[in-house]
N, C-alpha and C positions, 0 to 999 in steps of 0.2 A: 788859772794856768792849766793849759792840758798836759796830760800824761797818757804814758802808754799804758795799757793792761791786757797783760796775758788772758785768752777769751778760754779759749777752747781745746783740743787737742783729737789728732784721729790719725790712726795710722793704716798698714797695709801691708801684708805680707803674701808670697807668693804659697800656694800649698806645699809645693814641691819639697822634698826634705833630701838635704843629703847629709850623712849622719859620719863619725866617722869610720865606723865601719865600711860604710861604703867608699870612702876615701883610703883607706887602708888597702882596698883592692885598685886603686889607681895609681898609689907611689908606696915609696918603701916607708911605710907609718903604721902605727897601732895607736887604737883607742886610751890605752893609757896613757903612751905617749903626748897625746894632744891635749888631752885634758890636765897631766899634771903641768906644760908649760904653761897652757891656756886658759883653762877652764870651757873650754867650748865644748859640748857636745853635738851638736847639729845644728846648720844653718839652713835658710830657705835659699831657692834657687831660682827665677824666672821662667814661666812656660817660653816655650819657643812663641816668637811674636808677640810675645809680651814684654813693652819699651818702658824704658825708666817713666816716661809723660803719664803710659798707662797707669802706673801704680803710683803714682804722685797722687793724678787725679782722682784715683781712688780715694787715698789719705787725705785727703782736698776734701771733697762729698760730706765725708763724717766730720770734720773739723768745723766745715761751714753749719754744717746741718746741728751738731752739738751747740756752736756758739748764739744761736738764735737769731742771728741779722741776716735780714735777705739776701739771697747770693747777689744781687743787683745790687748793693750797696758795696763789693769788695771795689777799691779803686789802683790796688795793686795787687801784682804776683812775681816774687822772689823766691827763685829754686835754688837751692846749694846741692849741687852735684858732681864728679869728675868721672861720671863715666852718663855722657847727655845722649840723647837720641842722634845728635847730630854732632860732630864736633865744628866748631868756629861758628856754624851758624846750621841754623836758627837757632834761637834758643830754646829749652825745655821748656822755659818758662810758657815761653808763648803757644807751644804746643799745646800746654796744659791749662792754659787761656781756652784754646777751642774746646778741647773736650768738656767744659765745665760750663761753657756756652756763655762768656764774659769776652764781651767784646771792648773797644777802645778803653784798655787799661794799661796800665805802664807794666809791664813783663822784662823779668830779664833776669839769666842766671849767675852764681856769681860762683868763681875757683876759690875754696881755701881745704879743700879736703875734708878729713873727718872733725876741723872746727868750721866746717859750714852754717851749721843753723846756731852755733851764738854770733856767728859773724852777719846773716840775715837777721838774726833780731835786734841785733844792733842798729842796722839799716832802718830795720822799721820803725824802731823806738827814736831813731833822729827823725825817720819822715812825720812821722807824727805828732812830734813836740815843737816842731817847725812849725806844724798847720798844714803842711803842704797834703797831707793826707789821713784818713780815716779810718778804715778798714784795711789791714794789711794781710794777706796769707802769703803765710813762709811756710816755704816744704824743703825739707831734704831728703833725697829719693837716690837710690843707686840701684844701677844694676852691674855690679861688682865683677858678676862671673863672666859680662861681656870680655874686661878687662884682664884675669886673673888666668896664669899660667899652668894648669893642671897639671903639669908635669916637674915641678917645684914645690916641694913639699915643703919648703919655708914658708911659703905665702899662699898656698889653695885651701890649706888647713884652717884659717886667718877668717875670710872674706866669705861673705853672704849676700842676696836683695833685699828689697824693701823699701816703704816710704813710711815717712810722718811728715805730719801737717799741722800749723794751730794758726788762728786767727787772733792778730794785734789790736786791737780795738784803742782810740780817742778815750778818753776820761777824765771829766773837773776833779775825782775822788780820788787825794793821793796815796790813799791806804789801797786802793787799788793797782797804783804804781809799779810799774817792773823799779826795781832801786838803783840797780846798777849795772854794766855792762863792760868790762874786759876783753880787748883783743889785743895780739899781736902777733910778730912774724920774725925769724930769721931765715933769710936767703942763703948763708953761709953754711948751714945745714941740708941745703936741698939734695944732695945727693943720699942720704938716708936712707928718702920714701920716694918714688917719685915714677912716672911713668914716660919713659926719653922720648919715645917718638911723638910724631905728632905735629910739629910745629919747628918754625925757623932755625931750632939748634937744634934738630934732628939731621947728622949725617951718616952714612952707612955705608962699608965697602960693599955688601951683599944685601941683597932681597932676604935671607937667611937671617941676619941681623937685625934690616927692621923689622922683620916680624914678630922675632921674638921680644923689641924695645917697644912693640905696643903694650905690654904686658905689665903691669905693676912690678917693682922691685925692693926690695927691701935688705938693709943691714940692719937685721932682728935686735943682736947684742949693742950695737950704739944708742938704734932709736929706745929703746928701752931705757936705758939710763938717763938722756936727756930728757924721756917724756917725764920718768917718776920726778926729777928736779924740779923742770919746770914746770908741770902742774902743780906741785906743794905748791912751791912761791908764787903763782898767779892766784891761786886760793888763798894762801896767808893775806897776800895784799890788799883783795878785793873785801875780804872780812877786817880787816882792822880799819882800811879808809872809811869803811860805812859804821864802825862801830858794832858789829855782830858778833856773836861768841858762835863757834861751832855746834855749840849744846841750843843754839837759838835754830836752827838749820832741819828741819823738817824731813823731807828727803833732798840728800844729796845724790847728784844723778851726772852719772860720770860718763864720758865715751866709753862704748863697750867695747875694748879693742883685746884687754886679757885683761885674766882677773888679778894676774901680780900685780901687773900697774895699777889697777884698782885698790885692791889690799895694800901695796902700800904705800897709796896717799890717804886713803884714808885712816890705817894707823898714824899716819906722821900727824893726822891733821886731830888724832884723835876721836874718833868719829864712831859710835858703837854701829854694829851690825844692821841694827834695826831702820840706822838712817843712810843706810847705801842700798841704793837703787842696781842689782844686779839682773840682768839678760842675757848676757854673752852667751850663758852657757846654751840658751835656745835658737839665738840665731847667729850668732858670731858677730863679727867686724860689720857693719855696714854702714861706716865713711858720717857721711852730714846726713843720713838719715838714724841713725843710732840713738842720740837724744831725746828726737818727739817719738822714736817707739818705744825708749824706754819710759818715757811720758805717761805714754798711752795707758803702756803694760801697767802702771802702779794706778793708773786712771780706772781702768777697766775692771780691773780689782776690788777698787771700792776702797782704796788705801789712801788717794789722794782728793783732799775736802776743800772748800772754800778758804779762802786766808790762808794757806800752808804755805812757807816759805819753802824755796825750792833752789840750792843751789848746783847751777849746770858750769860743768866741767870739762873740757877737749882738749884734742894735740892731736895734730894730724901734718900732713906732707906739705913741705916749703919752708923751711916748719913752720906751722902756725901752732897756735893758742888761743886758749879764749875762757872766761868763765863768765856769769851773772848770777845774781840775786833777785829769783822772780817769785812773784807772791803769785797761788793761782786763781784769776780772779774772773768766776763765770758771771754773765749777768745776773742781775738780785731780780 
């Protein structure tokens, strides 16, 4: 039987730093402020001319190059992003096809927000237990600040760049195996998180309007209480169907969107310090690429080993959700 297994992982971040002191000179905010609702203290920001495809393929390069298989072996590229180089078309994906110099492979981006890349790993882990494919790299990449209103101190505070990337690899070895994979979605919540313009239900008495409906929005105090919900229950779930105890759970690595939401699922879930995977506080919010950075971040560190059970956690706009239980599993 084949199974998927988690290869690699590489991510990418812009130098740029905006910290919040320098956001404190942009709207009416202080440092302490942000960090006692958030935990953020600084996020990266995108050079000028520097496109989300750019910094994908970045996080792409290391991911292939860590996993040890020829770039000429990947047979797909799946990007989760909602702020793309292009919107409707072309995709990132394919953009970052060229830059990476992979030609005739199936490319294509998909919307689920900041649960992008377990919603891509899901995709891969069906294409590859189908057969229909081999080698899969998922990236989630954002460039945020494209999107983000700097003159709204609810949500500039929030939002960062960045990519990560990892390589889904085929495998007969089921201890190798990603174990499980968790999505879902309600519509019924879309107004929450969401950015209006842009498409067929964008309408506008003024130029004044759409401009500013290009912009990310948010209702901070709802999404909040919904995310802490239902991330508990999408992690209870996914741990009890597979039979895992939380104390079996290695690092757990949650979207970095704020640390309350973070703190408290992983008190509800019972979960010591040691095995939650925190970032926020260095680069902020950064959507469907937030996961394989904070990947990286405990990769690069020399914290995360062969076999380590690793379970990934999201909620992001539409609302979605998502969790998995992936072993990390480099080639032997």
């Amino acid at each position: 039987m084949v199974y998927a297994a988690f290869r690699s992982i590489g991510a990418y971040v812009p130098s740029k730093i905006l910290s919040n002191e320098d956001l404190s000179k942009m709207v009416d905010t202080t440092d302490e402020w942000i960090t006692k609702r958030t935990g953020i203290k600084e996020r990266h920001i995108a050079a000028e001319g520097e496109f989300t495809s750019d910094m994908g393929a970045k996080a792409a390069e290391i991911a292939i190059k860590r996993s040890g298989i020829d770039k000429s072996k990947i047979d797909m590229i799946i990007c989760a992003t909602i702020s793309p180089d292009y919107f409707c078309m072309p995709s990132t994906a394919t953009i970052i096809s060229t830059k990476l110099g992979l030609a005739n492979v199936t490319a294509f981006d998909i919307s689920a927000a900041c649960t992008g890349f377990v919603y891509v790993l899901s995709i891969a882990k069906a294409f590859i237990e189908s057969g229909m494919k081999k080698n899969i790299l998922i990236i989630g990449a954002e460039r945020l600040s494209s999107i983000t209103d700097y003159t709204d101190r609810g949500t500039c505070i929030l939002f960062g760049d960045g990519a990560g990337a990892a390589v889904i690899s085929a495998t007969n070895d089921k201890s190798e195996a990603i174990i499980d994979v968790h999505t879902g979605a309600d519509g019924g919540f879309a107004d929450l998180l969401m950015t209006p313009n842009g498409g067929s239900g964008s309408i506008h008495d003024t130029l004044d309007q759409e401009a500013k409906s290009c912009f990310m929005q948010m209702k901070g105090n709802e999404t909040f209480k919904v995310a802490v919900k239902t991330l508990t229950k999408d992690v209870v779930e996914i741990l009890q169907e597979n039979n895992i105890q939380s104390s079996d759970i290695k690092h757990f690595v949650p979207h970095q969107a704020n640390l309350r939401i973070i703190k408290a699922v992983g008190d509800a879930l019972k979960l010591k310090d040691e095995q939650v995977v925190l970032t926020v506080e260095k680069f902020g919010n950064t959507s469907g690429a937030s996961i394989p950075m904070a990947i990286n971040d405990i990769y690069e560190s020399g914290k995360l080993k062969a076999g380590e059970l690793m379970l990934l956690d999201a909620f992001g706009g539409g609302l979605t959700w998502g969790s998995a239980l992936v072993p990390f599993s480099p080639l032997k």
